[in-house]
Chimera marker file (.cmm) of the C-alpha trace (Angstrom):
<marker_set name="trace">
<marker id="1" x="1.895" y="9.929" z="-85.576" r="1" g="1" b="0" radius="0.5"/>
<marker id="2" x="2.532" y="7.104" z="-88.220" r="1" g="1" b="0" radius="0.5"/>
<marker id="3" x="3.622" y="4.514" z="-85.936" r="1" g="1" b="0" radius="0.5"/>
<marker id="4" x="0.875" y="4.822" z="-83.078" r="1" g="1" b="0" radius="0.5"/>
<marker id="5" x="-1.574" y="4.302" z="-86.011" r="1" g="1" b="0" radius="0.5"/>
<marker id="6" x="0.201" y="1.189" z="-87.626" r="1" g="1" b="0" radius="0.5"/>
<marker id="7" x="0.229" y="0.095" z="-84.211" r="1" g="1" b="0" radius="0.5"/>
<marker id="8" x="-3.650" y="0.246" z="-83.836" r="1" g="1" b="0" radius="0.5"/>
<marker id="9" x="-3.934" y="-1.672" z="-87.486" r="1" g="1" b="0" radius="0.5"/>
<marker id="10" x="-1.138" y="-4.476" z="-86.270" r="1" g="1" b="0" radius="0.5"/>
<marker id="11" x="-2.531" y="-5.142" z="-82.795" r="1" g="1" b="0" radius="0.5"/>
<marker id="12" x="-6.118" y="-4.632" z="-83.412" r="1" g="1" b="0" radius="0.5"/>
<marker id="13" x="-7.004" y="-7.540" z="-85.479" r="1" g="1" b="0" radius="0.5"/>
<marker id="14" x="-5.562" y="-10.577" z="-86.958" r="1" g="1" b="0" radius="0.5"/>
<marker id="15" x="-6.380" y="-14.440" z="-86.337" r="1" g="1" b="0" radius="0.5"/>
<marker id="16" x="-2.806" y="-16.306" z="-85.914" r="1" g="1" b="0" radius="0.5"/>
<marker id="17" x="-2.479" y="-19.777" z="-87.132" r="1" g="1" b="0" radius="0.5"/>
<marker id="18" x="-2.165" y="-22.191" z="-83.978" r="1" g="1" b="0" radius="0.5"/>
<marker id="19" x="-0.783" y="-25.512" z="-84.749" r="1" g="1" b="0" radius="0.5"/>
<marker id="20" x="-3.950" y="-26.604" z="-84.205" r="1" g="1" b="0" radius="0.5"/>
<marker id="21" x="-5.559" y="-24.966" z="-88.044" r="1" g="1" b="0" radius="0.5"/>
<marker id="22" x="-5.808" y="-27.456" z="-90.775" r="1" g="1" b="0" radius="0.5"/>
<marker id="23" x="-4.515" y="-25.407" z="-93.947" r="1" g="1" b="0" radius="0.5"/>
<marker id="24" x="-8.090" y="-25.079" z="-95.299" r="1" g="1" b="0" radius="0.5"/>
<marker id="25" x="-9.709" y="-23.485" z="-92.011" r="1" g="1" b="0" radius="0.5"/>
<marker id="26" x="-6.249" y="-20.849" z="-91.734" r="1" g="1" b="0" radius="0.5"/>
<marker id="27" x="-7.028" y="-20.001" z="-95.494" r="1" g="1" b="0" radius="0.5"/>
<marker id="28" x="-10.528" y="-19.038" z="-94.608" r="1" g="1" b="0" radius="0.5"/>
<marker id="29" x="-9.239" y="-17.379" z="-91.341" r="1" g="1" b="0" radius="0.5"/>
<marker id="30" x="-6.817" y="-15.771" z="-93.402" r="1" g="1" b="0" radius="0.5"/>
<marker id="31" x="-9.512" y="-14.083" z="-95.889" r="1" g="1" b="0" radius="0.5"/>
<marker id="32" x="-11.691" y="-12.822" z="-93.209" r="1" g="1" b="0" radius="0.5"/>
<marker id="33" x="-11.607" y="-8.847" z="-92.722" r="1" g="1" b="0" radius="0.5"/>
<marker id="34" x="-12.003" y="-7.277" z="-89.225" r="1" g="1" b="0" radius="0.5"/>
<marker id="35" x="-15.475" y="-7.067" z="-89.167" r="1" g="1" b="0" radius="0.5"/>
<marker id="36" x="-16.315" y="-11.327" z="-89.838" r="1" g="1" b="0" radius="0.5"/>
<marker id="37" x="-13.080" y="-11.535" z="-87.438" r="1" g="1" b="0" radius="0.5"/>
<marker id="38" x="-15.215" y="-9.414" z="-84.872" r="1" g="1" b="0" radius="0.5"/>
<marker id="39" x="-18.315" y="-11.737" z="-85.361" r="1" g="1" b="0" radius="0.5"/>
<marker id="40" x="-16.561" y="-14.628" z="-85.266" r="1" g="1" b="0" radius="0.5"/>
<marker id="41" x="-15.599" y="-13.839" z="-81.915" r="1" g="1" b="0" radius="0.5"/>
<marker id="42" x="-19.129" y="-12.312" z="-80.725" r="1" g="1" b="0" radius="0.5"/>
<marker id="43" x="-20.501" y="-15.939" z="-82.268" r="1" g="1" b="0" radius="0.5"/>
<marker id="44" x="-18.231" y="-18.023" z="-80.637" r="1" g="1" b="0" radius="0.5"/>
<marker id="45" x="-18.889" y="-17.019" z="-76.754" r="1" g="1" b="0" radius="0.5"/>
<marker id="46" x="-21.574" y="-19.161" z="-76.107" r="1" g="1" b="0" radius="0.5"/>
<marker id="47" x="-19.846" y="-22.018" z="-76.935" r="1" g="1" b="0" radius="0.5"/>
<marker id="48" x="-17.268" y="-20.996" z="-74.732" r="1" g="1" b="0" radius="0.5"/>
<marker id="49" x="-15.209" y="-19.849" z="-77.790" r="1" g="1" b="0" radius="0.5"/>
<marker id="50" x="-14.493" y="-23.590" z="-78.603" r="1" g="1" b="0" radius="0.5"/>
<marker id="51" x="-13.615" y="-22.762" z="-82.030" r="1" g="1" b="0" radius="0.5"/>
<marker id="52" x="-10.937" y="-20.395" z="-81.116" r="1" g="1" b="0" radius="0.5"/>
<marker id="53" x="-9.304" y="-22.263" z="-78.634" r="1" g="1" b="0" radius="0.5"/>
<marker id="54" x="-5.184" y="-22.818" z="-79.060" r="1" g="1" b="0" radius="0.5"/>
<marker id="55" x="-2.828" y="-24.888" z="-77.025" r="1" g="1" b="0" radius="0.5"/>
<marker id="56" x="-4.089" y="-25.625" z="-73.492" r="1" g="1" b="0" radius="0.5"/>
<marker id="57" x="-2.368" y="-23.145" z="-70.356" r="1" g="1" b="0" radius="0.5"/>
<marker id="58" x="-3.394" y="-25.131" z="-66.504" r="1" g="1" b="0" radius="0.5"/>
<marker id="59" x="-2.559" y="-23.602" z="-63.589" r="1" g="1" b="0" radius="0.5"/>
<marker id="60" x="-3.500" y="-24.275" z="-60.001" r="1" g="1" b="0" radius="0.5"/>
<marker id="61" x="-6.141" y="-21.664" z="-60.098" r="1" g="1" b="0" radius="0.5"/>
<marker id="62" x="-6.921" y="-21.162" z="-63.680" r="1" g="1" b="0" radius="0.5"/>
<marker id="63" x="-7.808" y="-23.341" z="-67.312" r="1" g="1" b="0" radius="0.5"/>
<marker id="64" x="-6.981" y="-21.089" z="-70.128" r="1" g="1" b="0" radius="0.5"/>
<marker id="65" x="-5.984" y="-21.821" z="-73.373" r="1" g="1" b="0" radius="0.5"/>
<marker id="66" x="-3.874" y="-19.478" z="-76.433" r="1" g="1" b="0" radius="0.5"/>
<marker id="67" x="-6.449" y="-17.926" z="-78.135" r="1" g="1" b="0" radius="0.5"/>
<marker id="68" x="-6.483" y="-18.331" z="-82.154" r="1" g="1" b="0" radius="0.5"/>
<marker id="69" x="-7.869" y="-14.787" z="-82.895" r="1" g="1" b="0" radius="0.5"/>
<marker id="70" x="-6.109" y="-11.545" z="-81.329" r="1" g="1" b="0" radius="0.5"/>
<marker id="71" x="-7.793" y="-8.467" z="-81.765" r="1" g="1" b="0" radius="0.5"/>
<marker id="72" x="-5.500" y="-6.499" z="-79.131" r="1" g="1" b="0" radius="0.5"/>
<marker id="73" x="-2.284" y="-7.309" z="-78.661" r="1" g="1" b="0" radius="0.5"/>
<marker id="74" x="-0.494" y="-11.092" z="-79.591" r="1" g="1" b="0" radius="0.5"/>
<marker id="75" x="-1.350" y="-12.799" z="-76.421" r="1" g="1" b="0" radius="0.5"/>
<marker id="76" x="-4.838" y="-13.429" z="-76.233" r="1" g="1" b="0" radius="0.5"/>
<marker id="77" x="-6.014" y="-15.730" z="-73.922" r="1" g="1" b="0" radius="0.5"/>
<marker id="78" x="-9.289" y="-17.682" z="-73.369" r="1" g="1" b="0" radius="0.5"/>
<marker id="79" x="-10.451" y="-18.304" z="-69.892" r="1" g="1" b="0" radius="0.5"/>
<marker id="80" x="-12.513" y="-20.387" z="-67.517" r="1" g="1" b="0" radius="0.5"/>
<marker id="81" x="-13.626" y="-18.764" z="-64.657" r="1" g="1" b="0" radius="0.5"/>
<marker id="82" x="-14.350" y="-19.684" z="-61.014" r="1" g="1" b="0" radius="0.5"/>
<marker id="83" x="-18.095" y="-18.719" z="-62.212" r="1" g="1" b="0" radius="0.5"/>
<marker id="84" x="-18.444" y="-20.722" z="-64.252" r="1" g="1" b="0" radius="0.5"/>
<marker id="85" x="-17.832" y="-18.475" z="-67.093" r="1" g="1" b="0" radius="0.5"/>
<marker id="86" x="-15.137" y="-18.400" z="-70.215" r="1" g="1" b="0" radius="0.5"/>
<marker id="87" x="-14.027" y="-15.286" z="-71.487" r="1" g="1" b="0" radius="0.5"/>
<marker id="88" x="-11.754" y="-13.945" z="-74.009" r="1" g="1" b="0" radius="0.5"/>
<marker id="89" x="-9.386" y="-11.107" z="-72.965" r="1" g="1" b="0" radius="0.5"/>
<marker id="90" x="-6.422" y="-9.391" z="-74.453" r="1" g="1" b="0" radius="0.5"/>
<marker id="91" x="-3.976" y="-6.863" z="-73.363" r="1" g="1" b="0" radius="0.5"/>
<marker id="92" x="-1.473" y="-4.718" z="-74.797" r="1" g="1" b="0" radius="0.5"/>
<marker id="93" x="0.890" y="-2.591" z="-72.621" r="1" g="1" b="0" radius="0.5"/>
<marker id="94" x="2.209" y="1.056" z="-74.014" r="1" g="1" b="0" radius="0.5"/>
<marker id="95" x="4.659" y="3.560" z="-72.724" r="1" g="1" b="0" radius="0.5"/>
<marker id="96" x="2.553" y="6.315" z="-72.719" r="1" g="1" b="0" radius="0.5"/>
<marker id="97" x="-1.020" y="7.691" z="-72.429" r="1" g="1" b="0" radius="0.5"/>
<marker id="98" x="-1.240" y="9.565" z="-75.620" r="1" g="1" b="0" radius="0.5"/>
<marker id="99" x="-0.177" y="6.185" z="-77.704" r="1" g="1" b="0" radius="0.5"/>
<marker id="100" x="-2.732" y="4.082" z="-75.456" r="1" g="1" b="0" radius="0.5"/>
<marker id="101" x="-5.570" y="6.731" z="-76.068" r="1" g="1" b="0" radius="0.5"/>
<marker id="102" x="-4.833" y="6.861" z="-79.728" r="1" g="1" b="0" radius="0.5"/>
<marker id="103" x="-4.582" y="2.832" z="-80.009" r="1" g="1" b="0" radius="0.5"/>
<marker id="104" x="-7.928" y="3.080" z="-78.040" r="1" g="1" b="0" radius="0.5"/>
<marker id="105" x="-9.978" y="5.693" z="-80.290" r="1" g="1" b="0" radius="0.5"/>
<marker id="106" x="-8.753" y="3.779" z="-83.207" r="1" g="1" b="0" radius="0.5"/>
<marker id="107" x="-9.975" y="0.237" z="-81.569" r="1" g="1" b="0" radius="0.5"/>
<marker id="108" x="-13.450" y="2.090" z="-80.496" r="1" g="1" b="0" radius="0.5"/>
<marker id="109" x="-13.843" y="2.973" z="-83.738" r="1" g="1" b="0" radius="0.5"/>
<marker id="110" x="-13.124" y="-0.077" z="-85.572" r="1" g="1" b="0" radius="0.5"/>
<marker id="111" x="-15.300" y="-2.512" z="-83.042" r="1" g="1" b="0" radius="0.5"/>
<marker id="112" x="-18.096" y="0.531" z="-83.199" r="1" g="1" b="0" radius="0.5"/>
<marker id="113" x="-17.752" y="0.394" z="-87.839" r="1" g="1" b="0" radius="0.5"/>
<marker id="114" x="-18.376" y="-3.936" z="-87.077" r="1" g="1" b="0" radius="0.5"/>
<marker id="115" x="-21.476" y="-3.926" z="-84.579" r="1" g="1" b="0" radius="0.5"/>
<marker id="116" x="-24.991" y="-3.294" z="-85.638" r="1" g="1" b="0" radius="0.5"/>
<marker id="117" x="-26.977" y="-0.919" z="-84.455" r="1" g="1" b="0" radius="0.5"/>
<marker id="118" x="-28.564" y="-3.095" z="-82.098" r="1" g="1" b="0" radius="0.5"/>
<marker id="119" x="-25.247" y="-3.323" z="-80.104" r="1" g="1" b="0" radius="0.5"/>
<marker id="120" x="-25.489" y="-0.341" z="-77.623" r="1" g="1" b="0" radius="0.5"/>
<marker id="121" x="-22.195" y="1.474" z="-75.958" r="1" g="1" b="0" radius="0.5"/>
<marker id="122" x="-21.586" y="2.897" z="-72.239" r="1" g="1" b="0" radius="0.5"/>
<marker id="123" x="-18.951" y="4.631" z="-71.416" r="1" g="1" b="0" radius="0.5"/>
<marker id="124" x="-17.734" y="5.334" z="-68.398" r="1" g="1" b="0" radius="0.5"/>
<marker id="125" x="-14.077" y="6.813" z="-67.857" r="1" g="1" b="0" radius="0.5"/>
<marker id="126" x="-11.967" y="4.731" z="-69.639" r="1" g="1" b="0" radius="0.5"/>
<marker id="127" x="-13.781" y="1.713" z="-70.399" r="1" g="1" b="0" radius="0.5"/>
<marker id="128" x="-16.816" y="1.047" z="-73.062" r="1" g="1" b="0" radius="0.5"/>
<marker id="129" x="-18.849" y="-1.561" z="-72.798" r="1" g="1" b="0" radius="0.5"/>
<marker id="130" x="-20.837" y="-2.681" z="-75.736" r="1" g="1" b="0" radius="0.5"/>
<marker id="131" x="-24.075" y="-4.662" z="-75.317" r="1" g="1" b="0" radius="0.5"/>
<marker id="132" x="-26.694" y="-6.182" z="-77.506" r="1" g="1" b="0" radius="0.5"/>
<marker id="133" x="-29.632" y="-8.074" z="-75.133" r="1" g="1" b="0" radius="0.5"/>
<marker id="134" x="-29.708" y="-9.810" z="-71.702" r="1" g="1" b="0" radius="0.5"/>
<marker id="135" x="-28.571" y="-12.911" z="-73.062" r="1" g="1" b="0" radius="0.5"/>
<marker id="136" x="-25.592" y="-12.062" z="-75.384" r="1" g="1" b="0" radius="0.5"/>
<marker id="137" x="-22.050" y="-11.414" z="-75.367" r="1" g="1" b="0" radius="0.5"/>
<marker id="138" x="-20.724" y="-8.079" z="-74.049" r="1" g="1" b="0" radius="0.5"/>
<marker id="139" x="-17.684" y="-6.758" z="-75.140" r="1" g="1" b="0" radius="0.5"/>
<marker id="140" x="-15.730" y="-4.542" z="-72.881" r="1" g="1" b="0" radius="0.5"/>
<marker id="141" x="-12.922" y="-1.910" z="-74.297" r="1" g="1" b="0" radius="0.5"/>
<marker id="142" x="-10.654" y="-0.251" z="-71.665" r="1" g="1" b="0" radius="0.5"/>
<marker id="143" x="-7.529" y="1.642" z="-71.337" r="1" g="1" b="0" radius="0.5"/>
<marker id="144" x="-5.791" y="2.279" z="-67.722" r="1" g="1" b="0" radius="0.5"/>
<marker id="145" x="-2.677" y="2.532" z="-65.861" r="1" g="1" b="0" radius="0.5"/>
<marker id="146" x="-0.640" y="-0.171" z="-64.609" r="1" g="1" b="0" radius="0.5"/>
<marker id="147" x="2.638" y="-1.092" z="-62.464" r="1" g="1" b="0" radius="0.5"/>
<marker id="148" x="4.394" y="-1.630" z="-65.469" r="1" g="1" b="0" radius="0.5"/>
<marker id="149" x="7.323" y="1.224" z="-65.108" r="1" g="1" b="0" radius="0.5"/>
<marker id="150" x="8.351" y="0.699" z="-68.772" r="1" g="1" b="0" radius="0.5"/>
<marker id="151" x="5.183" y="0.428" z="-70.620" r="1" g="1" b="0" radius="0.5"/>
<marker id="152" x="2.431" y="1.789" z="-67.899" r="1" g="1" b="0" radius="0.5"/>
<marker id="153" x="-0.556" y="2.009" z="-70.167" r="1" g="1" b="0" radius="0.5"/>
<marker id="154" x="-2.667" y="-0.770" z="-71.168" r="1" g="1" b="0" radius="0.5"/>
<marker id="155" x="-5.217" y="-1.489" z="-73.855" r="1" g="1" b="0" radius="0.5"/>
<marker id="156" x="-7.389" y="-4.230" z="-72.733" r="1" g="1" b="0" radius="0.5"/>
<marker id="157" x="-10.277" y="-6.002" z="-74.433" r="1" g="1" b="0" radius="0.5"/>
<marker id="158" x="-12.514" y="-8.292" z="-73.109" r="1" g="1" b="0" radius="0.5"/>
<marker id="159" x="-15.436" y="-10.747" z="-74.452" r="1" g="1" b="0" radius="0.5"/>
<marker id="160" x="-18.017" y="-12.988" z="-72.062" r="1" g="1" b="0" radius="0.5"/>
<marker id="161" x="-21.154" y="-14.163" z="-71.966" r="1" g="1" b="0" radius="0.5"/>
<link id1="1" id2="2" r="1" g="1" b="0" radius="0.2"/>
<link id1="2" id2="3" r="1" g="1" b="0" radius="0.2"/>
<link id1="3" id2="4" r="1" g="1" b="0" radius="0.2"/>
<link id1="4" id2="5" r="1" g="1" b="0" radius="0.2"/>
<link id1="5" id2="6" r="1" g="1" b="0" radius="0.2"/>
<link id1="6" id2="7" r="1" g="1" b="0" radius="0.2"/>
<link id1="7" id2="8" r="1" g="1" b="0" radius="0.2"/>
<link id1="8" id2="9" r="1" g="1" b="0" radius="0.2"/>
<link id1="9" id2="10" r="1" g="1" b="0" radius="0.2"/>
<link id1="10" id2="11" r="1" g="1" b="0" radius="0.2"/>
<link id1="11" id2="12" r="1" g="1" b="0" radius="0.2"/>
<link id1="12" id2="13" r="1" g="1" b="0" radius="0.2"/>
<link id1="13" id2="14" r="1" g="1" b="0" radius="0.2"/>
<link id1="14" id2="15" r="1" g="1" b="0" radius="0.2"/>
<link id1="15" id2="16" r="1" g="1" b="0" radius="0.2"/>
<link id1="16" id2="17" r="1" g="1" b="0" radius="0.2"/>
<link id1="17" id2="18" r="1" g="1" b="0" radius="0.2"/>
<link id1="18" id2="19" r="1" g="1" b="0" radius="0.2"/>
<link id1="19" id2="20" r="1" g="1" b="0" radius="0.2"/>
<link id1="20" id2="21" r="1" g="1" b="0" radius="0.2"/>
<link id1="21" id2="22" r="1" g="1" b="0" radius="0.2"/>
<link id1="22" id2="23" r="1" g="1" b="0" radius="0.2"/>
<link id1="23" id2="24" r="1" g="1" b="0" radius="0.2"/>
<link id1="24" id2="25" r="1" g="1" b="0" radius="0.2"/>
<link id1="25" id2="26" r="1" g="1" b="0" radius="0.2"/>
<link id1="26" id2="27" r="1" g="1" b="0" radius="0.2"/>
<link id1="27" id2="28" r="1" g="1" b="0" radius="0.2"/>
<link id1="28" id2="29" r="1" g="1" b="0" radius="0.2"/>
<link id1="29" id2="30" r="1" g="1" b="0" radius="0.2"/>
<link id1="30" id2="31" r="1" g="1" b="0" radius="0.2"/>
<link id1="31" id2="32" r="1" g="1" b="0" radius="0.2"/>
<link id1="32" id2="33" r="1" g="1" b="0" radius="0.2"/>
<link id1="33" id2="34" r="1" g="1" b="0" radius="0.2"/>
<link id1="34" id2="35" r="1" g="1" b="0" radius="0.2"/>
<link id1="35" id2="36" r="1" g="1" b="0" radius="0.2"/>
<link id1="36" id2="37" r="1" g="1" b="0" radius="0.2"/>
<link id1="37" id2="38" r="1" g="1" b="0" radius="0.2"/>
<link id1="38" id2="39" r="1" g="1" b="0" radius="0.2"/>
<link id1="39" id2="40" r="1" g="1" b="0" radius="0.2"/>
<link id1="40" id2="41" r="1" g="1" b="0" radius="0.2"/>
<link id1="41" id2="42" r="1" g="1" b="0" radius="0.2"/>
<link id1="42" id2="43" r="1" g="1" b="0" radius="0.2"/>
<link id1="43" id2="44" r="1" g="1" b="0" radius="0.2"/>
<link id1="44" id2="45" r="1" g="1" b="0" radius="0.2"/>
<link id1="45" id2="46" r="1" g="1" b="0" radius="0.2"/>
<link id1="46" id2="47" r="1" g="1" b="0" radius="0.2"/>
<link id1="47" id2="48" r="1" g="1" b="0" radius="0.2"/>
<link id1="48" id2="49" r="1" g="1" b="0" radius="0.2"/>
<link id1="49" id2="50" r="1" g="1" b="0" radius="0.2"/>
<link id1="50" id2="51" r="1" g="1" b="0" radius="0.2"/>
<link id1="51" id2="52" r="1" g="1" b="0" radius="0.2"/>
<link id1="52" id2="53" r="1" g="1" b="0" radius="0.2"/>
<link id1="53" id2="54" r="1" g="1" b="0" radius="0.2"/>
<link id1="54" id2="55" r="1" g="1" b="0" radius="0.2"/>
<link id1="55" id2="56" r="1" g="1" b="0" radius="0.2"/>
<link id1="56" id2="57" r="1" g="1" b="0" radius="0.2"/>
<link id1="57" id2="58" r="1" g="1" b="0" radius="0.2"/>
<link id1="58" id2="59" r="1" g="1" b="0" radius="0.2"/>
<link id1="59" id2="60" r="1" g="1" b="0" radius="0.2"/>
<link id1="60" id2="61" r="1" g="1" b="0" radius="0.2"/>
<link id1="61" id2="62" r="1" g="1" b="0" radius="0.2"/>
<link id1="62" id2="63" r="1" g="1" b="0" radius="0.2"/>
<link id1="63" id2="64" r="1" g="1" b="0" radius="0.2"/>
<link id1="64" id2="65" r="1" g="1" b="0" radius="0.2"/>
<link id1="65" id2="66" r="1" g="1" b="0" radius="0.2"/>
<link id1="66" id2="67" r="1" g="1" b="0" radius="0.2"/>
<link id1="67" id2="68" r="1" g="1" b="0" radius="0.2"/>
<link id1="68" id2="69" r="1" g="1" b="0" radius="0.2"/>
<link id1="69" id2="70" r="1" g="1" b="0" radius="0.2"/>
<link id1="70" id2="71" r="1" g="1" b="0" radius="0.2"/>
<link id1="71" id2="72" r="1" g="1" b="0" radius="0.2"/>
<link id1="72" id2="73" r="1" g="1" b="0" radius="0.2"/>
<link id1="73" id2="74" r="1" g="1" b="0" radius="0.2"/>
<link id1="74" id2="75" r="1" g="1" b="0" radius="0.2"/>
<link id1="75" id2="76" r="1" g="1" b="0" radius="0.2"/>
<link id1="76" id2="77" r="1" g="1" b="0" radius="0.2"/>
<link id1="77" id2="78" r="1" g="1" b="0" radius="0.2"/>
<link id1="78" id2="79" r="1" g="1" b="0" radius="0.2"/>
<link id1="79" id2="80" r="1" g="1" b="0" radius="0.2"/>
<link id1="80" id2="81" r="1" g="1" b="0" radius="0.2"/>
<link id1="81" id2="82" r="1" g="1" b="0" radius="0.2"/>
<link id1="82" id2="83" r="1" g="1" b="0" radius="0.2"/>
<link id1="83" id2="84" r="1" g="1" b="0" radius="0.2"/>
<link id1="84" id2="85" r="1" g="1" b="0" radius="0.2"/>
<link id1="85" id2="86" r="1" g="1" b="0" radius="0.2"/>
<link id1="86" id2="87" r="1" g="1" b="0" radius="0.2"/>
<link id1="87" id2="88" r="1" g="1" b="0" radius="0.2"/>
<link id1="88" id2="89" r="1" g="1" b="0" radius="0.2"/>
<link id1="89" id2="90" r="1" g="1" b="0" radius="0.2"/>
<link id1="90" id2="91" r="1" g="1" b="0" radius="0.2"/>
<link id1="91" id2="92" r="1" g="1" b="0" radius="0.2"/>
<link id1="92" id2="93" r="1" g="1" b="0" radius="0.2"/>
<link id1="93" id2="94" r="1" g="1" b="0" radius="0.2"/>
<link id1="94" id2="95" r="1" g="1" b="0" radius="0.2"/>
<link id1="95" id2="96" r="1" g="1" b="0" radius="0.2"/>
<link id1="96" id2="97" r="1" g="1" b="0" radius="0.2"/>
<link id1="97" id2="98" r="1" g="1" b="0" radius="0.2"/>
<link id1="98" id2="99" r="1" g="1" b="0" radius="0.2"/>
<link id1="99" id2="100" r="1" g="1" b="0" radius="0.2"/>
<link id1="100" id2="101" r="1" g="1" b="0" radius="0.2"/>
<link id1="101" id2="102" r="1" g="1" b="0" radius="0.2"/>
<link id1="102" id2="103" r="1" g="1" b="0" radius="0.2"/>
<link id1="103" id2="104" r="1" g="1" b="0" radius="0.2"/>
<link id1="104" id2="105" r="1" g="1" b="0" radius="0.2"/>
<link id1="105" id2="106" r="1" g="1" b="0" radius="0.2"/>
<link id1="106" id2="107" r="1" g="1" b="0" radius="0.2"/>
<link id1="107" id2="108" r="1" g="1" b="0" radius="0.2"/>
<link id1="108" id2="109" r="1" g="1" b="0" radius="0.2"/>
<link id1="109" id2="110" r="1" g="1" b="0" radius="0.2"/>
<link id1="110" id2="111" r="1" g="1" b="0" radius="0.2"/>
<link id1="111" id2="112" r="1" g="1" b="0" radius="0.2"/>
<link id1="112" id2="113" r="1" g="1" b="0" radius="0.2"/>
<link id1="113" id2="114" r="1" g="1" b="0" radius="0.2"/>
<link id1="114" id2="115" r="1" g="1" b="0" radius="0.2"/>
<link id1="115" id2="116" r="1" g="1" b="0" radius="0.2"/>
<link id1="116" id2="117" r="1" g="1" b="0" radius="0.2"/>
<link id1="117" id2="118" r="1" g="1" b="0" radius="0.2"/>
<link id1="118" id2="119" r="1" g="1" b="0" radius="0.2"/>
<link id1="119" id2="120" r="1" g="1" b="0" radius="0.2"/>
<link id1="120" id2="121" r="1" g="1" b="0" radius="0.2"/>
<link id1="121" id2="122" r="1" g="1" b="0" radius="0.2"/>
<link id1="122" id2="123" r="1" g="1" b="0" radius="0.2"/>
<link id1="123" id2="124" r="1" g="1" b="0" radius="0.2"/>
<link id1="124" id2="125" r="1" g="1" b="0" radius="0.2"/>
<link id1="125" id2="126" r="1" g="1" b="0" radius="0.2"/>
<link id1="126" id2="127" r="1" g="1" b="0" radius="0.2"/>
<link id1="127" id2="128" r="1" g="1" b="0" radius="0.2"/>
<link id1="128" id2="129" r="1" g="1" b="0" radius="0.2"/>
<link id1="129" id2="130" r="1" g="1" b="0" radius="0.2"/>
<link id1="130" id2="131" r="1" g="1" b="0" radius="0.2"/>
<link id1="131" id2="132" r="1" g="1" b="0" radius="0.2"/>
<link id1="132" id2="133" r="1" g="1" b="0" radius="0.2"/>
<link id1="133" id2="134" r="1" g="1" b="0" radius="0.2"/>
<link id1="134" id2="135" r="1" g="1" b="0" radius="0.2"/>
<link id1="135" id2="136" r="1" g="1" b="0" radius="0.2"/>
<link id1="136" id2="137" r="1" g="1" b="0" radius="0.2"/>
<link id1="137" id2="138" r="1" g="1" b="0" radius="0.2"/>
<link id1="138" id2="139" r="1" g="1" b="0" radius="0.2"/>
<link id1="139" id2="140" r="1" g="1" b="0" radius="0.2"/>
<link id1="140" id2="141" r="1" g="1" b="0" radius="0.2"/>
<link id1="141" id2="142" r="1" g="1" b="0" radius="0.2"/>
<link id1="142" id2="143" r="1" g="1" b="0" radius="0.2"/>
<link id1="143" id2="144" r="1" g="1" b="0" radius="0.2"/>
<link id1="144" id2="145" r="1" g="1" b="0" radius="0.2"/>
<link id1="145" id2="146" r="1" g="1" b="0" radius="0.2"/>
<link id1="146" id2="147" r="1" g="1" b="0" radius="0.2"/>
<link id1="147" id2="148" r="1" g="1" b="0" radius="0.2"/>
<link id1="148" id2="149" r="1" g="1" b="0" radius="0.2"/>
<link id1="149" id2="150" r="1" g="1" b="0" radius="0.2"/>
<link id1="150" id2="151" r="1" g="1" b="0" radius="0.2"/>
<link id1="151" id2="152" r="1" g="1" b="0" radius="0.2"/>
<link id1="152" id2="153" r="1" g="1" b="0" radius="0.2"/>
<link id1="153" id2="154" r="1" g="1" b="0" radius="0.2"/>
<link id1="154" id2="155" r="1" g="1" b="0" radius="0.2"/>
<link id1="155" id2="156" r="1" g="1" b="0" radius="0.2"/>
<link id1="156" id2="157" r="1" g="1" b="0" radius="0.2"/>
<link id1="157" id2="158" r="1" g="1" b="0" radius="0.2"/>
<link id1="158" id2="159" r="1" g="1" b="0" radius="0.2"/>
<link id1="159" id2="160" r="1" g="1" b="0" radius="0.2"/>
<link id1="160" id2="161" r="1" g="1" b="0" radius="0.2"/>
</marker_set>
C-alpha cells in the first residue's frame, strides 16, 4: 500500500530543472506547490506552453520538445501537431491494474483539489476530461492497457488547447 501511494506523490508532480532554467527561475519553480504547478501548466497552453519547453526532439513526422514540468511520469513531452495544435502529454507505465487505478484516484484527486469550480469533469470509462469554457485548455486523465508485457498499465495525462 505504501509504495503505490509514494508513487502517486513522486510521479504526479514536480517541475525538473532543464539546462535551459537560469538559477533564479528553478528557485521559483522549485517553491511552487502542485496546485501553482497545475496552473502554470493550464496558463501556459495558449502560448503553446513556450515557457515550459526543454531541449528540442525533431523527427520526420513530429516537433516535440522535453517538457520542464512533469506531472505524470519523468518523460513529459510537448508536442506540435499535424493540426496545428501543441499539447502536453505524459505517460507512466505500471505492472498492474490495481497500482495504475490507485496512481489514478490519487492523480484525480489531486488535479480535482487544484481546479476551480468552474472547471467541469466527464468521465467516461477510464478517462476524465476536465473542461472550463469553449476556448480554454482541457485536461484529459486516463488509465488503459497497453502492449507493454512487463508494465501493461498506463497512466496518461494530457493538456491542449
Amino acid at each position: 500500500m505504501v509504495k503505490p501511494l509514494l508513487s502517486a506523490f513522486s510521479l504526479i508532480i514536480g517541475l525538473t530543472g532543464c539546462n535551459t532554467l537560469s538559477p533564479s527561475k528553478q528557485a521559483q519553480v522549485d517553491t511552487m506547490n502542485i496546485c501553482q504547478k497545475v496552473e502554470a501548466l493550464i496558463n501556459s497552453a495558449p502560448s503553446g506552453f513556450e515557457p515550459l519547453k526543454g531541449a528540442k526532439v525533431s523527427t520526420p513526422f513530429l516537433t516535440s520538445w522535453q517538457a520542464k514540468a512533469h506531472l505524470v511520469g519523468e518523460q513529459c513531452q510537448i508536442s506540435n501537431y499535424s493540426t496545428g495544435s501543441t499539447g502536453y502529454h505524459c505517460e507512466q507505465n505500471f505492472s498492474s491494474d490495481n497500482t495504475a487505478s490507485q496512481v489514478f484516484d490519487t492523480s484525480k484527486r489531486l488535479i480535482e483539489s487544484c481546479l476551480s469550480t468552474e472547471w467541469k469533469a466527464v468521465q467516461k470509462k477510464n478517462t476524465l476530461q476536465f473542461s472550463k469554457a469553449a476556448q480554454s485548455p482541457t485536461l484529459s486523465l486516463s488509465k488503459h492497457e497497453t502492449f507493454d508485457k512487463k508494465q501493461p498499465w498506463q497512466i496518461k495525462l494530457e493538456i491542449s488547447q
